[in-house]
C-alpha positions in Angstrom: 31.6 -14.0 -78.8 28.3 -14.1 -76.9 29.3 -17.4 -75.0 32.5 -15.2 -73.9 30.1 -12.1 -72.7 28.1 -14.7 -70.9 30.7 -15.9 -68.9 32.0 -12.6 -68.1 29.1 -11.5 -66.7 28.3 -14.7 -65.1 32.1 -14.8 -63.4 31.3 -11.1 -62.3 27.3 -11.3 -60.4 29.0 -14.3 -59.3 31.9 -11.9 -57.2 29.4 -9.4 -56.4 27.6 -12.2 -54.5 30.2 -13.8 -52.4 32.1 -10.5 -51.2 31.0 -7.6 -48.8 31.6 -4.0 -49.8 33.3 -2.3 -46.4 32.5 1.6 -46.0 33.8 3.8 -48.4 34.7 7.2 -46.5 36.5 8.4 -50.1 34.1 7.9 -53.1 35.7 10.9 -54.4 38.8 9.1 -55.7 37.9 5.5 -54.7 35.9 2.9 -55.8 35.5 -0.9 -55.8 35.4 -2.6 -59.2 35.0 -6.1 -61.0 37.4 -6.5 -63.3 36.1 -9.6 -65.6 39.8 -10.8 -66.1 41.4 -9.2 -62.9 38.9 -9.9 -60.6 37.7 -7.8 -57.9 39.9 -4.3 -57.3 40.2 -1.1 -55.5 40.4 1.7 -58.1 42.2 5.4 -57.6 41.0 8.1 -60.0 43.0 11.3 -59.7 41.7 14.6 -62.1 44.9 14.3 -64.1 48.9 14.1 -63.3 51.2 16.9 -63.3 54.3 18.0 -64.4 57.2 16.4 -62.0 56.8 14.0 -59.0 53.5 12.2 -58.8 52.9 9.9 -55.5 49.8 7.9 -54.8 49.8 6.5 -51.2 46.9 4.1 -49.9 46.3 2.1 -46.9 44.1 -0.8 -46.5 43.1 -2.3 -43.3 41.4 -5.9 -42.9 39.9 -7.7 -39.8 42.0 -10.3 -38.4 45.0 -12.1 -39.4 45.2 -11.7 -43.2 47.9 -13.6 -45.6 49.8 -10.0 -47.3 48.6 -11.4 -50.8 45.2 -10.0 -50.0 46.3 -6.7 -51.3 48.2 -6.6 -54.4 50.7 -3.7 -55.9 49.1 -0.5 -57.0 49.8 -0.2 -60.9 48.9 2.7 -63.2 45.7 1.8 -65.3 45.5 0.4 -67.9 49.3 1.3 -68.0 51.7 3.9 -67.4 51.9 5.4 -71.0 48.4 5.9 -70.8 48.4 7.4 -67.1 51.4 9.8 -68.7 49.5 10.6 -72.2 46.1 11.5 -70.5 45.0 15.2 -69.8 42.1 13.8 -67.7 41.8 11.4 -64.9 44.4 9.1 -63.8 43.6 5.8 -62.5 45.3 3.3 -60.8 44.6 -0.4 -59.5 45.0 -2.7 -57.3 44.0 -6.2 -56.7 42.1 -7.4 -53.5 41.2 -10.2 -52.0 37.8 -11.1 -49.5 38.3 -12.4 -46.0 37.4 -15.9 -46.6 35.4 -16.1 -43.5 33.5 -12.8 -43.9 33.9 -12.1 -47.5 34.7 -8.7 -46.5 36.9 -7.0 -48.3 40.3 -4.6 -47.3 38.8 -1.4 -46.2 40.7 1.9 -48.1 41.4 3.8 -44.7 44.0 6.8 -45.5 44.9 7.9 -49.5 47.4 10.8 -50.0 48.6 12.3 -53.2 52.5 14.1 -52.8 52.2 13.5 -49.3 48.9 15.5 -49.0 45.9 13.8 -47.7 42.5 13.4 -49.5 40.9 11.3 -47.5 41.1 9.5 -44.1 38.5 6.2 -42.1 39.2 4.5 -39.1 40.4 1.6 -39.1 39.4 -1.9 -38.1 40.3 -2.4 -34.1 42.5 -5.4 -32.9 42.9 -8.1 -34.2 43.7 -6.7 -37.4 46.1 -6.6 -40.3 46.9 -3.3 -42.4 48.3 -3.5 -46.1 50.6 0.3 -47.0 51.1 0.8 -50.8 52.2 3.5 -53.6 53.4 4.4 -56.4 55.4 7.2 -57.9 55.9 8.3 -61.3 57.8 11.6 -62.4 56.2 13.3 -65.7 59.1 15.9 -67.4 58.3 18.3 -70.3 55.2 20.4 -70.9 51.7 18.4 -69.8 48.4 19.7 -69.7 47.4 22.0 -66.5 45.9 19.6 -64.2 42.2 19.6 -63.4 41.5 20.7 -59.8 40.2 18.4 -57.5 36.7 18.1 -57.0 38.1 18.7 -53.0 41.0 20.6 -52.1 44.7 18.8 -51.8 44.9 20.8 -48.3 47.4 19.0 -45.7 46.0 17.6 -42.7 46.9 17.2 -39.0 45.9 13.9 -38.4 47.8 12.5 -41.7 50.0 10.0 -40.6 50.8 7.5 -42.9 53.1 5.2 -42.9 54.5 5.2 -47.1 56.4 2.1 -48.7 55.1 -0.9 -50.4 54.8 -2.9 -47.2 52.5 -5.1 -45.4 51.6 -4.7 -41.5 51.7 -8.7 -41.4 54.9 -9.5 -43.7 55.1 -13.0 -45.5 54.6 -15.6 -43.0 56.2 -18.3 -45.1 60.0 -18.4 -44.6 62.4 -19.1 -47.3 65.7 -19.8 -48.6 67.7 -16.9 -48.3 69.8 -15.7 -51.6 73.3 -14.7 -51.3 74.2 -11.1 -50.0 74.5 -8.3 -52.6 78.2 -7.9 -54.2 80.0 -5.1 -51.9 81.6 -2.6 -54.4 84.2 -0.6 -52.7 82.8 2.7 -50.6 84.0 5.3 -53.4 82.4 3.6 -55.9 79.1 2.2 -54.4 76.2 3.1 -56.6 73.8 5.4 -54.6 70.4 4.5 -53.3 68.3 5.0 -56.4 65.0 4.4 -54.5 65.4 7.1 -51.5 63.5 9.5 -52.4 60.5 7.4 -52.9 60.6 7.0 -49.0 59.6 10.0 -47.6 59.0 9.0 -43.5 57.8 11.6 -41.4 60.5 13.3 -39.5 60.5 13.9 -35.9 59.1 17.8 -35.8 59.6 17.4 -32.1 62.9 16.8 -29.7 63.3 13.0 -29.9 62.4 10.9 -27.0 64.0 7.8 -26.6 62.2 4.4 -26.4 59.1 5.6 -28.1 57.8 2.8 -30.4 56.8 3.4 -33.9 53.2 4.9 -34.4 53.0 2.8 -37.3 51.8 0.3 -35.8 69.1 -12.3 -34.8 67.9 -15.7 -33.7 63.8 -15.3 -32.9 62.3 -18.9 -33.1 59.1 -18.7 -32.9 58.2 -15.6 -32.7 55.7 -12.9 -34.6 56.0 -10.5 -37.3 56.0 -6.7 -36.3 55.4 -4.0 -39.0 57.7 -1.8 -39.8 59.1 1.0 -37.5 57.3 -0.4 -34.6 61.2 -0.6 -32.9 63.1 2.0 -34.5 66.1 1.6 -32.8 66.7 -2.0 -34.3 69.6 -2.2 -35.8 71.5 -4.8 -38.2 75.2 -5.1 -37.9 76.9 -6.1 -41.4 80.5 -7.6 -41.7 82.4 -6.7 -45.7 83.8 -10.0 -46.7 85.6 -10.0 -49.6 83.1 -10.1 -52.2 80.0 -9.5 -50.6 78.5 -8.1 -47.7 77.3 -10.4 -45.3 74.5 -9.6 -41.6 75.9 -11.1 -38.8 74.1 -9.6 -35.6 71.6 -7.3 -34.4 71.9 -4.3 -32.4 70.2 -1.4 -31.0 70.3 2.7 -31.7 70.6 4.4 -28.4 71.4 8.0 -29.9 71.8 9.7 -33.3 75.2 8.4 -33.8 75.7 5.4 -31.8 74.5 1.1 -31.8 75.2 -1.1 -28.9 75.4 -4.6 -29.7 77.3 -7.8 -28.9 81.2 -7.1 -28.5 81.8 -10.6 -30.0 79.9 -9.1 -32.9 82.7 -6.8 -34.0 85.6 -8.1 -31.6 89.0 -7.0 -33.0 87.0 -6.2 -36.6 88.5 -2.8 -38.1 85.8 -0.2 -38.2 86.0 0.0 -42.2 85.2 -3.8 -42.0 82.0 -3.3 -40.4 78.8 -1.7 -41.9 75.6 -0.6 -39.9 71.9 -0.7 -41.3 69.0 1.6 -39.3 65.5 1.6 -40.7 66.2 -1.5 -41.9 62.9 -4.2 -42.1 63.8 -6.4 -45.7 67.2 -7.5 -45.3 66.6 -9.2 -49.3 66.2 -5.8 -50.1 70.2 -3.6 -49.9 68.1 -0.4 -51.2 65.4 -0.5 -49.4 63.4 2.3 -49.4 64.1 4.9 -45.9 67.0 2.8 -45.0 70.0 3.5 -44.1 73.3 2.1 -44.3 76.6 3.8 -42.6 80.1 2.9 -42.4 81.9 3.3 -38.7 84.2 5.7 -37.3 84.8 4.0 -34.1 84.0 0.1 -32.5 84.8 0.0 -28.8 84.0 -3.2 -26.8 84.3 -3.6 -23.3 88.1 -4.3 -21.7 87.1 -7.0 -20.4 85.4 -8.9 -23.0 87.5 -12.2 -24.0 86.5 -14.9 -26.0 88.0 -17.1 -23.8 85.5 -17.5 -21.4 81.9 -17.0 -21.2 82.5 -13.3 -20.8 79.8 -11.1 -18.5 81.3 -8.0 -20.3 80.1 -8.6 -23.8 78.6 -5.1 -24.8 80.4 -2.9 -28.0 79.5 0.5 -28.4 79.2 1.6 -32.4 80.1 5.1 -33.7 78.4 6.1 -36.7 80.7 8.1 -39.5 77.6 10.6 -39.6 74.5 10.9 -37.9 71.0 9.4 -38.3 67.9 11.1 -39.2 64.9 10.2 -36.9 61.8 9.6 -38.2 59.3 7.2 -38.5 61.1 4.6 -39.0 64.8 5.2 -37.4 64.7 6.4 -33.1 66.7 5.5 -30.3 65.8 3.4 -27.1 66.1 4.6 -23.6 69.1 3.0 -22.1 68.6 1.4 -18.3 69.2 3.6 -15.4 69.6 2.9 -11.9 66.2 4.1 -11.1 64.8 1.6 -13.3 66.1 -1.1 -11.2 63.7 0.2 -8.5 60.7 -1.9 -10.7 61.0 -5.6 -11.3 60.7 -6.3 -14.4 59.3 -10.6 -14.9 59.9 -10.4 -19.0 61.2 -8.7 -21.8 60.9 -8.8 -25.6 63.7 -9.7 -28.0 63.6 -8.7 -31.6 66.0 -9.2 -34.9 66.3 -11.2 -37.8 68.3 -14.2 -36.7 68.0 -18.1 -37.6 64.3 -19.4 -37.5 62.6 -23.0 -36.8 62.5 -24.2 -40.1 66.6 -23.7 -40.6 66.9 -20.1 -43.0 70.2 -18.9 -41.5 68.7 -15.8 -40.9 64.3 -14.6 -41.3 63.5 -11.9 -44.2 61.6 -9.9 -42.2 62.5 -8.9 -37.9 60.2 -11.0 -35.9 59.7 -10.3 -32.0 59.3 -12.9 -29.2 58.5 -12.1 -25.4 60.8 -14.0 -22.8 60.3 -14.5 -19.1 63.3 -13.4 -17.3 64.4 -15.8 -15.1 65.8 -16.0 -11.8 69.8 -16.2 -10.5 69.1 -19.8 -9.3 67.1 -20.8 -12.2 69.7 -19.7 -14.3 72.4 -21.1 -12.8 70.6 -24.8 -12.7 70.2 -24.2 -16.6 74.1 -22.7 -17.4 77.4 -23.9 -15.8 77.9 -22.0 -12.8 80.9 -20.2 -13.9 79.0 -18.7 -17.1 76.3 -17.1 -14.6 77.8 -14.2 -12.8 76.3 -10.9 -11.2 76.9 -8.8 -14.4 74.7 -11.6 -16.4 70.9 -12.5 -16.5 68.8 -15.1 -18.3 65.5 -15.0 -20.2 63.7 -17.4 -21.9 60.5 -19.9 -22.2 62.2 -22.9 -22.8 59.5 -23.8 -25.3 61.3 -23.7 -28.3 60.8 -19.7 -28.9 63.2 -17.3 -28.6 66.8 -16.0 -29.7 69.0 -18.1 -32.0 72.1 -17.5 -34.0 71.8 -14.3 -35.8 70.8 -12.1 -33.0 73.3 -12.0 -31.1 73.9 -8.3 -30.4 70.2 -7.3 -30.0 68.1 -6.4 -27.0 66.4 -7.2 -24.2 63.6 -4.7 -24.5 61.7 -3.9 -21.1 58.4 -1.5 -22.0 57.8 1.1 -18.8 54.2 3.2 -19.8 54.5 4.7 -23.1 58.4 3.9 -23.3 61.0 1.5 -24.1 64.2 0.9 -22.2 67.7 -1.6 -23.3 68.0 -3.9 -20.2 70.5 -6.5 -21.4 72.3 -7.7 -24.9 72.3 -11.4 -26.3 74.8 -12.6 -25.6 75.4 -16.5 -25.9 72.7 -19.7 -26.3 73.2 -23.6 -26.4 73.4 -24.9 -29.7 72.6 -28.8 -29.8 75.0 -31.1 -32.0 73.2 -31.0 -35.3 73.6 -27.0 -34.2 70.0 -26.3 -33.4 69.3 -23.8 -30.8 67.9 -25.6 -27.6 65.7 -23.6 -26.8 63.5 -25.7 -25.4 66.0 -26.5 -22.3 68.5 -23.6 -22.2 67.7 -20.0 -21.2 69.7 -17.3 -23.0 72.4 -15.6 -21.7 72.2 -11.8 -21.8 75.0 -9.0 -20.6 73.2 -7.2 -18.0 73.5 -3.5 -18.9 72.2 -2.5 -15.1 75.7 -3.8 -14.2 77.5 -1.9 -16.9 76.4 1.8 -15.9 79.5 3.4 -15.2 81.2 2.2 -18.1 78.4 3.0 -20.7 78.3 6.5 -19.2 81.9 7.0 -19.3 82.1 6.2 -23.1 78.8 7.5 -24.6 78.7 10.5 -27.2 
């Protein structure tokens, strides 16, 4: 027994050594602590739980680019009977992890109780990587009053945070894929159990389009966003026959409407096609703050045909109801003839389309800036006859960019604090093993600067 103290103790001076306590703006409710079997961990104490809904939110923020693993899940401590039993503090932990060049730690930077804040630090600047966890759990029959805080739960005006058990820097490891989730039929499809452990903040103000999040189909190479830093992205779902299946991105342009790819949905029926907004984990079908709509109306342009390479390939998608914007879920700005007046030399491209090491389609959306490219450089890189006025190219020819998957998703041009839709991918060069060549070919996009009058004609 005193060879196992030994150790202990040994194992923890020996953590305290190598790892750098950050500033601790909320010693009220949070401390660091060495667990001898756990290891190092952040540790929430609240006075007590009350009767009802109980949510702990915290956000940790680390200097540079971090693996998501540096930040474990927040768990009730020692357990959640215990958390439940208590009529005194309630603690919960979570597991951390030291910058391996620094030995700094994740630095606690916002903690929140019900969507109240207790406490708020600045974060670390660029380059950086931010870690958003919580848990929830709802105590029913009669518990003891609950202590007051040694501060008071009052709401504040800079609380903005950003709830959900997600990292700012997703999983940068890309696997397998499993197989979609069994569709059950629309009157019978279970509901979302998890929504109301989401709670984004709604817009309070009219919505503006193209504003990026304030939380800060086929991308090769490209980076990881974090969540709601597009809104407007969109995934387009097709109901096969026992499962339900992505097939292409697109983009929210209002509270009822997508634009994507007409061969996306081309001569589907609407009740065959399903629309995701607020989407980020496509491995996760109930994903907390997501939402998933059937479709009351799919229009694609007259002229789109499959039988050519078609300049016209742009679908407009009616929602049965409306979104709800929030954090996580606002439109783009679509192009206008004004914003022709301002060349525009690249453009981003973002969706959750087949990557470089083969997945048929990427967990998490990843985002990948293209140089747009000139008529006569695209036409030396497409067959003259694919390459019309109503058509544009982008691309590095490096191996990065678009691939099967996200088709349907936009060409994203940022003017000052806004976003505007300046094209739609459309079609790219697939090799014979049916690689993307990206590393020759440009990407075809529908130009939506030459599609004006029909997109203002058939907007809602």
């Amino acid at each position: 027994m005193g060879l196992k103290l030994a150790i202990i103790v040994t194992l923890i001076v020996a953590l305290a050594r190598c790892q750098l306590l950050p500033e601790n703006a909320c010693s009220d409710y949070f401390q660091y602590v060495n667990d001898g079997f756990e290891g190092l961990q952040g540790e929430v104490t609240l006075p007590s739980v009350q009767r009802g809904r109980n949510r702990i939110d915290v956000r940790l923020t680390q200097r540079g680019d971090q693996d998501p693993a540096s930040v474990g899940t927040l768990r009730p401590y020692p357990d959640e009977a215990s958390v439940r039993s208590t009529g005194g503090p309630a603690k919960f932990r979570i597991s951390l992890r030291p910058d391996p060049s620094s030995g700094l730690l994740p630095k606690l930077s916002r903690l929140s109780y019900n969507d109240l804040l207790l406490c708020s630090a600045s974060e670390y600047g660029p380059p950086n990587s931010f870690y958003n966890r919580f848990y929830e759990i709802h105590v029913s029959g009669q518990s003891q009053r609950p202590q007051r805080p040694r501060r008071p739960l009052q709401p504040s005006s800079v609380f903005d945070l950003f709830p959900g058990d997600q990292s700012g820097l997703e999983v940068k490891t890309h696997r397998r894929q499993p197989p979609p989730p069994p569709l059950a039929p629309p009157s019978t499809r279970a509901p979302n159990r998890n929504r109301n452990r989401f709670n984004p903040q709604a817009a309070t103000t009219p919505v503006e389009c193209g504003r990026e999040g304030r939380l800060s189909p086929f991308i090769h190479r490209g980076k990881e966003f974090p969540r709601g830093q597009y809104p407007w992205l969109s995934a387009v779902y097709h109901k096969e026959s026992l499962a339900l299946a992505f097939k292409c991105g697109g983009s929210l342009i209002s509270a009822s409407m997508v634009i994507t790819a007409a061969h996306c949905v081309y001569k589907m029926q609407e009740d065959r096609v399903l629309i995701g907004v607020g989407r980020y984990d496509l491995d996760d079908y109930n994903e907390d703050g997501a939402e998933m709509h059937d479709v009351r109306r799919l229009l694609w342009h007259p002229e789109f045909s499959t039988r050519v390479v078609s300049d016209a390939d742009i679908a407009l998608v009616t929602l049965q109801r409306p979104v709800t914007f929030n954090d996580i879920i606002g439109p783009i700005c679509l192009w206008t003839e004004r914003e022709s007046e301002t060349v525009s030399t690249s453009g981003f491209i973002a969706g959750w389309g087949t990557d470089e090491f083969g997945n048929s389609k990427t967990q998490y959306p990843r985002v990948v800036e293209a140089e747009i490219a000139s008529a006569t450089d695209c036409i030396s890189s497409w067959k003259a006859s694919a390459v019309t006025e109503r058509t544009l190219c982008a691309g590095n020819r490096d191996g990065s960019g678009p691939c099967l998957g996200d088709s349907g998703g936009g060409l994203m041009i940022r003017r000052d604090t806004h976003w505007v839709l300046r094209g739609i991918v459309s079609l790219g060069e697939r090799g014979a093993s049916g690689q993307c060549q990206l590393s020759k070919q440009y990407v075809l996009f529908c130009d939506l600067s030459k599609h004006l009058t029909w997109l203002s004609e058939n907007l809602r």
